[in-house]
PDB file as gemmi writes it, atoms N, CA and C in Angstrom:
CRYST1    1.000    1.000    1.000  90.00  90.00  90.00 P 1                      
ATOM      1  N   UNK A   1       0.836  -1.179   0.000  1.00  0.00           N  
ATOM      2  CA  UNK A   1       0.000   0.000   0.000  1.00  0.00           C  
ATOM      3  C   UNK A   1       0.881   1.243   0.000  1.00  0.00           C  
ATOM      4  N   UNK A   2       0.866   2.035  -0.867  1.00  0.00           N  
ATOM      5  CA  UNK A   2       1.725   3.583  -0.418  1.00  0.00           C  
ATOM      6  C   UNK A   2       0.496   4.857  -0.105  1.00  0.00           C  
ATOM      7  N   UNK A   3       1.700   5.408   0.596  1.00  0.00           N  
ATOM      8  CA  UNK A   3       1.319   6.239   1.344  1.00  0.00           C  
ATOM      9  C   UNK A   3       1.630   7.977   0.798  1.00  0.00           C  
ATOM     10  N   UNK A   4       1.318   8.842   0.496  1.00  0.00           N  
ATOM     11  CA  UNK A   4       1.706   9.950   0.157  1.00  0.00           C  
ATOM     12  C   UNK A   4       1.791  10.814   1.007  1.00  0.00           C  
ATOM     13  N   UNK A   5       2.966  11.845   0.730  1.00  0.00           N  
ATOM     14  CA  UNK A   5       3.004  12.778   1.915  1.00  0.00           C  
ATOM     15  C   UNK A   5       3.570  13.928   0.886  1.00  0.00           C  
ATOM     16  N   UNK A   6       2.355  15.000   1.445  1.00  0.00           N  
ATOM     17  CA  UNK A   6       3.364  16.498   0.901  1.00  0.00           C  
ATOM     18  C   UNK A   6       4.604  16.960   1.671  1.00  0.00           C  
ATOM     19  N   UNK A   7       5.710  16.940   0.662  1.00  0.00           N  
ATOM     20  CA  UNK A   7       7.028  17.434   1.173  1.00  0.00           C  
ATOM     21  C   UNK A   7       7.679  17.969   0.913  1.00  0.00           C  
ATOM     22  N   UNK A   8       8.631  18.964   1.172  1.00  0.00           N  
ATOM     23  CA  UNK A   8       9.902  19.335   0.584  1.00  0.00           C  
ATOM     24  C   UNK A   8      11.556  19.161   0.956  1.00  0.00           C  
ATOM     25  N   UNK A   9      11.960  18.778  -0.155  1.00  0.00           N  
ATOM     26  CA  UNK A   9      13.593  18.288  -0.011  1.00  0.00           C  
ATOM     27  C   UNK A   9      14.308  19.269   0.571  1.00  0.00           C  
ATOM     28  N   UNK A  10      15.100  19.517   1.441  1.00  0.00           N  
ATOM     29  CA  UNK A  10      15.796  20.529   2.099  1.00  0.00           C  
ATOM     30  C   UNK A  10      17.416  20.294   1.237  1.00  0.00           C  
ATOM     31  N   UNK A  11      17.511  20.763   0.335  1.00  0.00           N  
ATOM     32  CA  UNK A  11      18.880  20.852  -0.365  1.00  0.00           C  
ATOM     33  C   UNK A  11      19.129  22.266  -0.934  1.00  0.00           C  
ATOM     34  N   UNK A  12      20.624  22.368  -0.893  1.00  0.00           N  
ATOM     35  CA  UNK A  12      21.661  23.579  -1.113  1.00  0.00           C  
ATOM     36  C   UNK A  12      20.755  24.668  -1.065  1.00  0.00           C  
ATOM     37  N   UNK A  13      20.714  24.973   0.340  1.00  0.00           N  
ATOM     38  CA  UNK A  13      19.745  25.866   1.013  1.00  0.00           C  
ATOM     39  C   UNK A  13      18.626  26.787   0.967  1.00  0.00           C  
ATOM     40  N   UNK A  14      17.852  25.796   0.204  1.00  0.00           N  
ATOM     41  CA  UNK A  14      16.512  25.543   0.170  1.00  0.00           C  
ATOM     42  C   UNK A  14      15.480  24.776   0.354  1.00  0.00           C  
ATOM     43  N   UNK A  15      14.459  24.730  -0.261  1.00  0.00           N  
ATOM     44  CA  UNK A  15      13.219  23.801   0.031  1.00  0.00           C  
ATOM     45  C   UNK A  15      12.967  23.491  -1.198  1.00  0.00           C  
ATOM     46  N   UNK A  16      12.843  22.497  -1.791  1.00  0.00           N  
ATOM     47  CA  UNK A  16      12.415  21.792  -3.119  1.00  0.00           C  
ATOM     48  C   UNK A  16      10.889  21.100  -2.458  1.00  0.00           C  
ATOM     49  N   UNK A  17       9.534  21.784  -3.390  1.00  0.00           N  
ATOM     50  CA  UNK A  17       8.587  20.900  -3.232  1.00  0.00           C  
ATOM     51  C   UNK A  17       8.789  19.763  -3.828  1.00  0.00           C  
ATOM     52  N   UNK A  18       7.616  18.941  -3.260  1.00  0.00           N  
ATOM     53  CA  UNK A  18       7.585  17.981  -3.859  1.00  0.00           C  
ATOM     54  C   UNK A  18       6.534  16.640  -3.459  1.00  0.00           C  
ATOM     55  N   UNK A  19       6.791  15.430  -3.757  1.00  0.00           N  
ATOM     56  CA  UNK A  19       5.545  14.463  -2.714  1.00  0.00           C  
ATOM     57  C   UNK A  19       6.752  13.433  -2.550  1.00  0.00           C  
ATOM     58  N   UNK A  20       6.710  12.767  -1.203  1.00  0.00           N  
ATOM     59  CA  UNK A  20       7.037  11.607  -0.793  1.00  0.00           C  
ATOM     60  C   UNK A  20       6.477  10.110  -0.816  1.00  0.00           C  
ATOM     61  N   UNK A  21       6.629   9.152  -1.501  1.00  0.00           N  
ATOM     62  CA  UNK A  21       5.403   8.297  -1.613  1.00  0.00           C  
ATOM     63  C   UNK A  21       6.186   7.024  -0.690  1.00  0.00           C  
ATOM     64  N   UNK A  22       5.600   6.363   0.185  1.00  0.00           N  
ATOM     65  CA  UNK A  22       6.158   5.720   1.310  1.00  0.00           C  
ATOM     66  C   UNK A  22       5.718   4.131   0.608  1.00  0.00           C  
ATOM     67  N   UNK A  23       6.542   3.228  -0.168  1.00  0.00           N  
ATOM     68  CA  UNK A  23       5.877   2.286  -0.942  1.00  0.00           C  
ATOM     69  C   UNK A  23       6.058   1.023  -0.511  1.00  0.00           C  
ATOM     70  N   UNK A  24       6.060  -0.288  -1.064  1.00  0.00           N  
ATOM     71  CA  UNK A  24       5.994  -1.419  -0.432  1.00  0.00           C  
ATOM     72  C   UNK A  24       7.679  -1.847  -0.385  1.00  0.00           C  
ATOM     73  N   UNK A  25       8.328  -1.210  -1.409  1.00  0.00           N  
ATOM     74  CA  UNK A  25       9.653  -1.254  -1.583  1.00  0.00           C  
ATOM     75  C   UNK A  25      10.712  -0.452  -1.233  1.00  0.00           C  
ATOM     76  N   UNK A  26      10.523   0.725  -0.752  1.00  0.00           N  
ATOM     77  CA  UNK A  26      11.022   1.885  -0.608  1.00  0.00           C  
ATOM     78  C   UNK A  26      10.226   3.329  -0.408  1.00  0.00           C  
ATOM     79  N   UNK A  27      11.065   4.425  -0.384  1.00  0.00           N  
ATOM     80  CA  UNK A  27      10.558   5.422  -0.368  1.00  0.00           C  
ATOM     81  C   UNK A  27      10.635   6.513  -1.425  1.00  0.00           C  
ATOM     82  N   UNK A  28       9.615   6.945  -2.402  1.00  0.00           N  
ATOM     83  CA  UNK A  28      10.192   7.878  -3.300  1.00  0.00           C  
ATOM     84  C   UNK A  28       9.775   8.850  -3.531  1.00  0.00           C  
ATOM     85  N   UNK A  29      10.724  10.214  -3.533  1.00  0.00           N  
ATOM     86  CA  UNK A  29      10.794  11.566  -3.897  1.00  0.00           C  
ATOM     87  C   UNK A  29      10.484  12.166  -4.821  1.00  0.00           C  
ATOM     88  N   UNK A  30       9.283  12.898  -5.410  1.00  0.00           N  
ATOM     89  CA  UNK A  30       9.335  13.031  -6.965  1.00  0.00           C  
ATOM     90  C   UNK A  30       8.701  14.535  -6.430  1.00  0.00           C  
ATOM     91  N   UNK A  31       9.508  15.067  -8.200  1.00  0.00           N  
ATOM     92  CA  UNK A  31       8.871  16.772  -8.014  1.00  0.00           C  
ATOM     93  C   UNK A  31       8.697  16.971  -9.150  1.00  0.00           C  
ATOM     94  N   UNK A  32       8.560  18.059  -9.726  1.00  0.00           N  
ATOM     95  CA  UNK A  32       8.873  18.556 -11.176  1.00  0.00           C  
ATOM     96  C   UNK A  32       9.482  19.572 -10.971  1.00  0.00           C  
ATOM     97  N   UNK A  33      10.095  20.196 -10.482  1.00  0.00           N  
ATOM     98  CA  UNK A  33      10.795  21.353 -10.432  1.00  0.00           C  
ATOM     99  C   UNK A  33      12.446  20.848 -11.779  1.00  0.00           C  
ATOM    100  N   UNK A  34      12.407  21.910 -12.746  1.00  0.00           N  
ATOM    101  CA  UNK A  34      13.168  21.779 -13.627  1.00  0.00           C  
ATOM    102  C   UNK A  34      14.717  22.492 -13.577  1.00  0.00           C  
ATOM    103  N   UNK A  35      14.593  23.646 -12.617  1.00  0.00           N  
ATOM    104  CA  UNK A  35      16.034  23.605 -11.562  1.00  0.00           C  
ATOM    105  C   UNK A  35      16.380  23.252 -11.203  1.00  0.00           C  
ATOM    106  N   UNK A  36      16.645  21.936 -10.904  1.00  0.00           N  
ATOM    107  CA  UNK A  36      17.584  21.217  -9.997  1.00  0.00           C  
ATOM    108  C   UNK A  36      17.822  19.600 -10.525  1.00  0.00           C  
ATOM    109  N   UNK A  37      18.952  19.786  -9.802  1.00  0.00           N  
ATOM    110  CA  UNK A  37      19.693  18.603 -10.706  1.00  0.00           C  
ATOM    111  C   UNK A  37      18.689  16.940 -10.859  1.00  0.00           C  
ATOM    112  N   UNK A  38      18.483  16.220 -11.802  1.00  0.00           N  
ATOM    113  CA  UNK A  38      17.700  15.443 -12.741  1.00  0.00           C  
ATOM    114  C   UNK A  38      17.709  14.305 -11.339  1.00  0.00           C  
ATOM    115  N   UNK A  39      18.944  14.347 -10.541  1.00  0.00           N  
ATOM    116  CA  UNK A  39      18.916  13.085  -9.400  1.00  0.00           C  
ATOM    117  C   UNK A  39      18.115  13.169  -8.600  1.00  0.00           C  
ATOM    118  N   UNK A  40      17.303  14.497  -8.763  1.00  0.00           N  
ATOM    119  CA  UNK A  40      16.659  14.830  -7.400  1.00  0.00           C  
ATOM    120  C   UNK A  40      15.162  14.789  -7.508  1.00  0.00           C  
ATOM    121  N   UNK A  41      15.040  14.975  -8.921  1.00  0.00           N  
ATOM    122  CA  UNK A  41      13.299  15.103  -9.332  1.00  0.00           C  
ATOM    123  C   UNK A  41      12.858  13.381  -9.450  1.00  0.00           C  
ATOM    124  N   UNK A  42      13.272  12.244  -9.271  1.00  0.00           N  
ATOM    125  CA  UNK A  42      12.473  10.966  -9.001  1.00  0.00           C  
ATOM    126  C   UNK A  42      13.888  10.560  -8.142  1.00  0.00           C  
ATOM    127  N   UNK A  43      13.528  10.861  -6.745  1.00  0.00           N  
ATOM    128  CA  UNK A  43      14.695   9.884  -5.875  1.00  0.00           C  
ATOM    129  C   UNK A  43      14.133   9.069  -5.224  1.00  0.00           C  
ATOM    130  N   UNK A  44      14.752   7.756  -5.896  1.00  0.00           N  
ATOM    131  CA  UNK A  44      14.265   6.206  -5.082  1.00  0.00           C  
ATOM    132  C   UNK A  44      14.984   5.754  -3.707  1.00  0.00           C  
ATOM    133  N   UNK A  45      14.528   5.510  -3.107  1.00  0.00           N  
ATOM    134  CA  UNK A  45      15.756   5.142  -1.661  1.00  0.00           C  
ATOM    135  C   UNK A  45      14.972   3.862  -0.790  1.00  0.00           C  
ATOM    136  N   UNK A  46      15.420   2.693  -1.334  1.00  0.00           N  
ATOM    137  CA  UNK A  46      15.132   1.482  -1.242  1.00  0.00           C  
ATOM    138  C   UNK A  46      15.256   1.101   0.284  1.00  0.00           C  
ATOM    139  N   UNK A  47      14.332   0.636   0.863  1.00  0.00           N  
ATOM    140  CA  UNK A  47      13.837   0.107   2.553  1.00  0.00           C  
ATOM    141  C   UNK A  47      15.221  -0.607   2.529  1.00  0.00           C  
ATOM    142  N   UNK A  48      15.646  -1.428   2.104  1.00  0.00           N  
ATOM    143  CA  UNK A  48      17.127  -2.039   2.345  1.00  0.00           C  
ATOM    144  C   UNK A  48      18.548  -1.109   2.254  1.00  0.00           C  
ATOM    145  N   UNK A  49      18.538  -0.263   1.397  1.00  0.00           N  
ATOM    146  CA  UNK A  49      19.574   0.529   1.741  1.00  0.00           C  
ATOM    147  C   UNK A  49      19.845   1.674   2.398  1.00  0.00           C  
ATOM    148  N   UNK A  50      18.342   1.786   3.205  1.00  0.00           N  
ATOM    149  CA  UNK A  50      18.378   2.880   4.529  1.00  0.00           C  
ATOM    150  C   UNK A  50      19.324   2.136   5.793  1.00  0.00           C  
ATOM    151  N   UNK A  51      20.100   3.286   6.069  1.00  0.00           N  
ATOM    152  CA  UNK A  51      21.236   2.897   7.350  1.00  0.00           C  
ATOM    153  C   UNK A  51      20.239   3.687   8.821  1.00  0.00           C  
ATOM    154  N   UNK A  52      19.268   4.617   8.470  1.00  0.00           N  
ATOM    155  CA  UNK A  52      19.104   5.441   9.545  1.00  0.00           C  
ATOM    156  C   UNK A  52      17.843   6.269   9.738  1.00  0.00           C  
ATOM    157  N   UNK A  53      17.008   6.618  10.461  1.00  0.00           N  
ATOM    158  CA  UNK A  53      16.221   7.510  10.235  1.00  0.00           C  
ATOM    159  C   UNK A  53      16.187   8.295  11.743  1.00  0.00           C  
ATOM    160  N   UNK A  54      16.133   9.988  11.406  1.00  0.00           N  
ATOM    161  CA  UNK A  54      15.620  10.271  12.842  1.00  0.00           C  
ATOM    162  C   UNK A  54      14.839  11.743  12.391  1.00  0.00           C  
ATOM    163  N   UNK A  55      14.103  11.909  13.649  1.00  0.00           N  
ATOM    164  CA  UNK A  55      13.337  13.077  13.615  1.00  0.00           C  
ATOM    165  C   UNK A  55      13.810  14.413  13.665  1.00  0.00           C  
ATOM    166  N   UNK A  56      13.946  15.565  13.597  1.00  0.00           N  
ATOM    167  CA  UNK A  56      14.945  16.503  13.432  1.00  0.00           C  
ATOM    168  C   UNK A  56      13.829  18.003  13.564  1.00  0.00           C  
ATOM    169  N   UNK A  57      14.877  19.059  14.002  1.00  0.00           N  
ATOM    170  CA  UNK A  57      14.089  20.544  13.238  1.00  0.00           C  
ATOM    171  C   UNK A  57      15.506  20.976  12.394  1.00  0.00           C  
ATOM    172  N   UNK A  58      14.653  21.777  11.408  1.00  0.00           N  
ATOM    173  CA  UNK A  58      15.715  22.801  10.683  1.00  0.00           C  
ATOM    174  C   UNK A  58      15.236  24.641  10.875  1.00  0.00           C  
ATOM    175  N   UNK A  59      15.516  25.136  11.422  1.00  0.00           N  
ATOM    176  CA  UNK A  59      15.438  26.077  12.123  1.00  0.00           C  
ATOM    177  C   UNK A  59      13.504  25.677  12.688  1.00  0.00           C  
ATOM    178  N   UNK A  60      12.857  26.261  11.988  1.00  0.00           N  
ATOM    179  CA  UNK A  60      11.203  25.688  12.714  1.00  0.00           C  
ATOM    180  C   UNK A  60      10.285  24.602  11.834  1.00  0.00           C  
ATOM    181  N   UNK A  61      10.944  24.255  11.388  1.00  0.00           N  
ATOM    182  CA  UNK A  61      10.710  23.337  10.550  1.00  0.00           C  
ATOM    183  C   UNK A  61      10.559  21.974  11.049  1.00  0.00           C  
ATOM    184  N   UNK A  62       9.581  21.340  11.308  1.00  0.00           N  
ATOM    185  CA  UNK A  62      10.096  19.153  11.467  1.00  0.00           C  
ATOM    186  C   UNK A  62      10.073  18.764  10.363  1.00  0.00           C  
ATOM    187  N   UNK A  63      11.598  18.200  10.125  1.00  0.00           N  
ATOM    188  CA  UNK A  63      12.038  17.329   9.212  1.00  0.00           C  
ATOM    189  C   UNK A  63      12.327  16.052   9.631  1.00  0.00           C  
ATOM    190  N   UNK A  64      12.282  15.214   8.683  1.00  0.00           N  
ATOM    191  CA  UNK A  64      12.621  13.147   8.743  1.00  0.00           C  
ATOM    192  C   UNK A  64      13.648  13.274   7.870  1.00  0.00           C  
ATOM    193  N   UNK A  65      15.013  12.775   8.727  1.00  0.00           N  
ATOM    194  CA  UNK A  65      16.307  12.560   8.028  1.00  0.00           C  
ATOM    195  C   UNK A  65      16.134  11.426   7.632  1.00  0.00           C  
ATOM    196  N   UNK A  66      16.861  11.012   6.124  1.00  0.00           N  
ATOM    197  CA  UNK A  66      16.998   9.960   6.009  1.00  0.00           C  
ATOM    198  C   UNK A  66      18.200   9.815   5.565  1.00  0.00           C  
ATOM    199  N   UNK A  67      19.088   8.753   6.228  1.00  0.00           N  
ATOM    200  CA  UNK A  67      20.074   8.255   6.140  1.00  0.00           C  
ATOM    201  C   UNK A  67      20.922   6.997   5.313  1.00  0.00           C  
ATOM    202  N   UNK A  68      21.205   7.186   4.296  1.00  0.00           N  
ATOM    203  CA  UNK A  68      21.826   5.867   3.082  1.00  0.00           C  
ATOM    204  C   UNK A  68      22.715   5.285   3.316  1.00  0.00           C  
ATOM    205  N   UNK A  69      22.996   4.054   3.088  1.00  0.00           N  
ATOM    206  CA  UNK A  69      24.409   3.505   3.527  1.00  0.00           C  
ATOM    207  C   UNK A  69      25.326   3.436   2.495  1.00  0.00           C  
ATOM    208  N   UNK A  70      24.969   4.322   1.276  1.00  0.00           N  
ATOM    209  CA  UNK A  70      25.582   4.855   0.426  1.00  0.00           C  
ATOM    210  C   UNK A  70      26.639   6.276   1.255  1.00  0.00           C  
ATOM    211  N   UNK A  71      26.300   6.524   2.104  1.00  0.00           N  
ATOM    212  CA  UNK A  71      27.099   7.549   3.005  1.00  0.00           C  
ATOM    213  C   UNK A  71      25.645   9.242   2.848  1.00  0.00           C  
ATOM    214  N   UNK A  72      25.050   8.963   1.656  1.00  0.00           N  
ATOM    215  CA  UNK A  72      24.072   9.756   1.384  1.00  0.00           C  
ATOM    216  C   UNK A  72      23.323  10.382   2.145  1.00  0.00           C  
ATOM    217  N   UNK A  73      22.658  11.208   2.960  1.00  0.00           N  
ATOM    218  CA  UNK A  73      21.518  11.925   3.589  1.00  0.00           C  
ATOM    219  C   UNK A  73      20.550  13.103   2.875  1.00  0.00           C  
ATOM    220  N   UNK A  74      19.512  12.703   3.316  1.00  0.00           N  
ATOM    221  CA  UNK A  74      18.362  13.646   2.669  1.00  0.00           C  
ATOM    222  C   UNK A  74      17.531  13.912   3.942  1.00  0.00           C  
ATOM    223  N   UNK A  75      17.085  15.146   3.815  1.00  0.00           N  
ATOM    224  CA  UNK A  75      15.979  15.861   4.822  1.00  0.00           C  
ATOM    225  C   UNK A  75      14.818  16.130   4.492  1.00  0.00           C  
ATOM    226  N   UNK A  76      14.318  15.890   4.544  1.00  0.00           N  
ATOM    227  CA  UNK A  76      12.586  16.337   4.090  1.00  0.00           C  
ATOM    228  C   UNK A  76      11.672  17.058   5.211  1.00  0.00           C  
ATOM    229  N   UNK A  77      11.190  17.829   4.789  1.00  0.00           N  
ATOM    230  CA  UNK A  77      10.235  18.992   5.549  1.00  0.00           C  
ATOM    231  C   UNK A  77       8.986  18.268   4.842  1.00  0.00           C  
ATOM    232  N   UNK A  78       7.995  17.336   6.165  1.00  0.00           N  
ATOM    233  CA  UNK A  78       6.611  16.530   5.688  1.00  0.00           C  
ATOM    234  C   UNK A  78       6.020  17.245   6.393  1.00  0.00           C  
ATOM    235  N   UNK A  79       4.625  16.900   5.724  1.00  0.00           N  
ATOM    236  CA  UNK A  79       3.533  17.083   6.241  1.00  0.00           C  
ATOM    237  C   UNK A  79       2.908  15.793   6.787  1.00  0.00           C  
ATOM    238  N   UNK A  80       2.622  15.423   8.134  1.00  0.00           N  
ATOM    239  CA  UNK A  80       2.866  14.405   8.803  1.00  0.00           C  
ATOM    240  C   UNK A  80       3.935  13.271   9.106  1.00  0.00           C  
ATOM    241  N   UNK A  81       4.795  14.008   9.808  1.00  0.00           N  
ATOM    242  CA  UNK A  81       6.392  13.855  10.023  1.00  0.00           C  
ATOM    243  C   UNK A  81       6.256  12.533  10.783  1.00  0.00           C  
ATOM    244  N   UNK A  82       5.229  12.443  11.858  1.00  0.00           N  
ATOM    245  CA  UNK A  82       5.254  11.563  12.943  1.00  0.00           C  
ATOM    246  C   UNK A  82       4.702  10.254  12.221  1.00  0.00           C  
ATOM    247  N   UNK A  83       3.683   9.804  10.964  1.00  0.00           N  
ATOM    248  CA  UNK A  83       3.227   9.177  10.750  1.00  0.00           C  
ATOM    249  C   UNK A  83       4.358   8.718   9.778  1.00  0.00           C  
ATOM    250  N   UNK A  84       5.104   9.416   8.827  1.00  0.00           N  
ATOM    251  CA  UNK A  84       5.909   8.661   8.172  1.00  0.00           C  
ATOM    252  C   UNK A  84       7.176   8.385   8.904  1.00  0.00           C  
ATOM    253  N   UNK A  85       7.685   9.112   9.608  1.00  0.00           N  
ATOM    254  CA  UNK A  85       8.579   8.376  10.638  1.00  0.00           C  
ATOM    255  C   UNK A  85       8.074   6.621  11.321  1.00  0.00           C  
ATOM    256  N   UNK A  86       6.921   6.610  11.508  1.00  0.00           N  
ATOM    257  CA  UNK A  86       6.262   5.160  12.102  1.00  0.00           C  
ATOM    258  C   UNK A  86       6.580   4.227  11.047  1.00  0.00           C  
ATOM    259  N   UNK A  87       5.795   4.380   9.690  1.00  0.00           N  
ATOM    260  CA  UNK A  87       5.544   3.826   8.487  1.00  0.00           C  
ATOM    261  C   UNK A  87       7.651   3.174   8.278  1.00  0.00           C  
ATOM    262  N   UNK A  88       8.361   4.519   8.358  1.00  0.00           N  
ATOM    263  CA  UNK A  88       9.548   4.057   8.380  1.00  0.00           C  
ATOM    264  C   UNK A  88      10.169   2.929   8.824  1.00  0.00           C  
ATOM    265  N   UNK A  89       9.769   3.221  10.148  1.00  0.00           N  
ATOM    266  CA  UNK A  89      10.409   2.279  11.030  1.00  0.00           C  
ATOM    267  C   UNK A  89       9.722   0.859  10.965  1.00  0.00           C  
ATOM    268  N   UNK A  90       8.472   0.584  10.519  1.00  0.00           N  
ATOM    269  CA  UNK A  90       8.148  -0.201  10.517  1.00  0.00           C  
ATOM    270  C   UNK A  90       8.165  -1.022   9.342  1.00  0.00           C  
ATOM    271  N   UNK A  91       8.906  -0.313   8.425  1.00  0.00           N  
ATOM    272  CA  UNK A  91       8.906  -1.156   6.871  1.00  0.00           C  
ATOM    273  C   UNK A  91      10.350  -1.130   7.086  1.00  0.00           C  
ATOM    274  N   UNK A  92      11.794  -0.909   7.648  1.00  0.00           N  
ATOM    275  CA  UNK A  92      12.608  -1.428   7.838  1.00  0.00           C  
ATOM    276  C   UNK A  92      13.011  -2.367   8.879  1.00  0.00           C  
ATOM    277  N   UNK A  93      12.034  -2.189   9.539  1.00  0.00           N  
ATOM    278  CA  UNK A  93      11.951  -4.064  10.605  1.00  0.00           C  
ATOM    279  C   UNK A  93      11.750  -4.967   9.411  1.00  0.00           C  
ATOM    280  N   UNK A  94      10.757  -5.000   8.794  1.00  0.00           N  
ATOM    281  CA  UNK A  94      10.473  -6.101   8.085  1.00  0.00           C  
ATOM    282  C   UNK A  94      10.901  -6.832   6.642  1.00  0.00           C  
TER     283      UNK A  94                                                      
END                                                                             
């Protein structure tokens, strides 16, 4: 079942809209914004190659870090931070 969440990517100090879709396989990032680099407008980040997740602020902001074991990190500013943080944690137990 996925889950959608309005979000924005917190990169090179800004906010990239966008939606988060929380899926049976992973988690993925998609926007259309045509500024920014092509890696960023469909980012896949597979339940197995997450090393980490934690809850965070960026100045007043709640963001969900997510952590790659690619060495990678991404921040996202959601709209229901606490529910996809759960969804997280509970699709990398399993």
């Amino acid at each position: 079942m996925k889950m959608h969440f309005i979000s924005s990517l917190c990169r090179g100090g800004g906010l990239i809209g966008g939606i988060l879709i929380a899926g049976d396989e992973g988690l993925t990032y998609k926007t259309n914004k045509l500024t920014i680099p092509s890696e960023y407008r469909n980012l896949e980040m597979k339940y197995s190659d997450i090393s980490g997740i934690s809850k965070g602020w960026l100045f007043i902001l709640p963001v969900v870090s997510v952590d790659m074991s690619s060495g990678e990190s991404y921040k996202f500013f959601v709209i229901g931070r606490n529910r996809l943080y759960e969804i997280l944690n509970r699709s990398r137990r399993s």
